[in-house]
DOMIDREN-96681 format. One record per atom (N, C-alpha, C): x, y, z; residue in three letters. Coordinates in steps of 0.2 Angstrom, whole numbers, plus 5000, padded with zeros to 4 digits. Example, Ala and Ser with C-alpha at 12.3 -4.5 7.8 and 13.67 -1.06 7.14 Angstrom:
506649725039ala506249785039ala506649845039ala506449895035ser506849955036ser506450005039ser
END
This chain:
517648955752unk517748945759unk517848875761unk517148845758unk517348755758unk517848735764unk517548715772unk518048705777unk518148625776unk518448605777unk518448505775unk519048505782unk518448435785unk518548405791unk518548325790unk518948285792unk519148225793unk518448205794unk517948165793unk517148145797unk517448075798unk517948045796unk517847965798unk518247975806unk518448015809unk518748015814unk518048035820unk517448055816unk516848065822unk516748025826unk516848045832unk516648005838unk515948015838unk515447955841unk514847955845unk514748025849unk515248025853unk515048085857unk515248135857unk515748155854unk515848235848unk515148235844unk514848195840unk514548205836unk513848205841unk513448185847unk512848185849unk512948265856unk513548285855unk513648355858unk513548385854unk513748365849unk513748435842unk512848445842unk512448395844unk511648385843unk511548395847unk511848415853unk511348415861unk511148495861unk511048545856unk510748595857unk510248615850unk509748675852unk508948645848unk509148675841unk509448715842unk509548765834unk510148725831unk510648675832unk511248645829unk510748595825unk510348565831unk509948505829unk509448525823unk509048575825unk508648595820unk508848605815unk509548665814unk509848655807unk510048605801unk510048565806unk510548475803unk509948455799unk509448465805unk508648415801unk508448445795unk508348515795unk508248565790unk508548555784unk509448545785unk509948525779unk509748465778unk509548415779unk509448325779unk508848345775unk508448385772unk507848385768unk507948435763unk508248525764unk508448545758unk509048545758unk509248505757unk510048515754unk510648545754unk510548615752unk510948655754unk510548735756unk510748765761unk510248835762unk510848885766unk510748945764unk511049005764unk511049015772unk511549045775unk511249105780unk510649125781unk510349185777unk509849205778unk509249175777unk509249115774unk508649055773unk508749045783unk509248985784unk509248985792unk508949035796unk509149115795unk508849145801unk508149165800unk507849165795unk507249165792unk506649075796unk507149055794unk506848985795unk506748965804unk507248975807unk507348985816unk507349035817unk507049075815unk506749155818unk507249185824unk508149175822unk508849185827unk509249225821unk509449275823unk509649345822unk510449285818unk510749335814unk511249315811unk511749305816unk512149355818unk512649335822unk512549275825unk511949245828unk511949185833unk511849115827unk511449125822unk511349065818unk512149065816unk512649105813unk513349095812unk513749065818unk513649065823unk514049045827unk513848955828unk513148945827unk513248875828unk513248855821unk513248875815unk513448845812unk514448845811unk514748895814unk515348885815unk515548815821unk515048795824unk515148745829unk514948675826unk514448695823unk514448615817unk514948605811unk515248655809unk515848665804unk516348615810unk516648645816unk516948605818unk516948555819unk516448525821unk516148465823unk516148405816unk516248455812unk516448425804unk515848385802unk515148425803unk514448395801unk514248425794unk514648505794unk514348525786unk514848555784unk514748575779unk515048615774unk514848675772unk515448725771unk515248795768unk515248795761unk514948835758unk515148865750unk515148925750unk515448975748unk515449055746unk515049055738unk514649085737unk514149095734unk514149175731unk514549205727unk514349285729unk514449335735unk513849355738unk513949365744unk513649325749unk513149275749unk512949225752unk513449185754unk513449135758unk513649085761unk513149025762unk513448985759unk512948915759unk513048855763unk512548815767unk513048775770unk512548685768unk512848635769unk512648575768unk512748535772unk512648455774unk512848415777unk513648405773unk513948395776unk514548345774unk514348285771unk514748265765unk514448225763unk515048155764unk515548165767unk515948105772unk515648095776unk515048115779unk514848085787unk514848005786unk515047985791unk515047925792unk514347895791unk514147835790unk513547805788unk513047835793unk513247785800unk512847795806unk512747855807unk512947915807unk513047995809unk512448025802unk512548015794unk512248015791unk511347995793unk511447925794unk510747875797unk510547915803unk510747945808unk510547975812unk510048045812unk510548065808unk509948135805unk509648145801unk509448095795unk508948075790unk508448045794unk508547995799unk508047965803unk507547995807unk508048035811unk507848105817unk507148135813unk507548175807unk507048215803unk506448185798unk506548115798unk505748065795unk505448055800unk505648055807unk505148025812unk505148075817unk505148135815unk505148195819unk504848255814unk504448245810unk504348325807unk503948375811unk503748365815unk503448405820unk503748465823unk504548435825unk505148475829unk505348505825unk505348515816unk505348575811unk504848585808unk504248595808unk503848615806unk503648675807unk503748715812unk503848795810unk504448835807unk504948795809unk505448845804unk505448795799unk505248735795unk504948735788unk504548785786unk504048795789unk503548825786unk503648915785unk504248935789unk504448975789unk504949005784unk505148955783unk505748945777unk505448965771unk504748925770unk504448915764unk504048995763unk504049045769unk503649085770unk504449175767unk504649145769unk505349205770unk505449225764unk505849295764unk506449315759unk507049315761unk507549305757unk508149335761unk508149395756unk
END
């Protein structure tokens, strides 16, 4: 499925709407620490039913913040790895000087099965 979005075209504020809601944000900081996590690690980990985790991460896919991979029957998803520097620095940042604001669904993640 692999979606590929243009990231040097990220505007500031494309990219800080893409963030202005709590479960996009969460996801990103989540992905800035493991790497790449499936579907049902995210709904495990934010404790939000599938349908709903799929649809923002359909809205970060647009936003051109991550990427998909088809896996079997899983779907994986990652940061984009064209983000621009600044956009990059921003959610690596966010999530070293914030781990309070994921520490439940870390610890959740690390608690779950899919």
């Amino acid at each position: 499925m692999n979606t590929e979005t243009n990231c040097s075209a990220l505007s500031p504020l494309s990219f800080f709407k893409c963030l202005s809601e709590d479960t996009r944000l969460k996801t990103l900081l989540l992905l800035s620490e493991y790497t790449s996590l499936c579907v049902c690690d995210l709904t495990t980990a934010l404790d939000i039913s599938q349908p709903k985790i799929s649809r923002h991460l359909a809205d970060l896919r647009k936003c051109g913040l991550v990427l998909d991979e088809r896996k079997g029957k899983w779907v994986y998803y990652r940061l984009h790895p064209g983000l621009p520097g600044w956009a990059s620095d921003v959610i690596h940042n966010t999530a070293k000087h914030n781990v309070d604001f994921v520490a439940q669904a870390r610890a959740n993640l690390k608690t779950g099965n899919c």
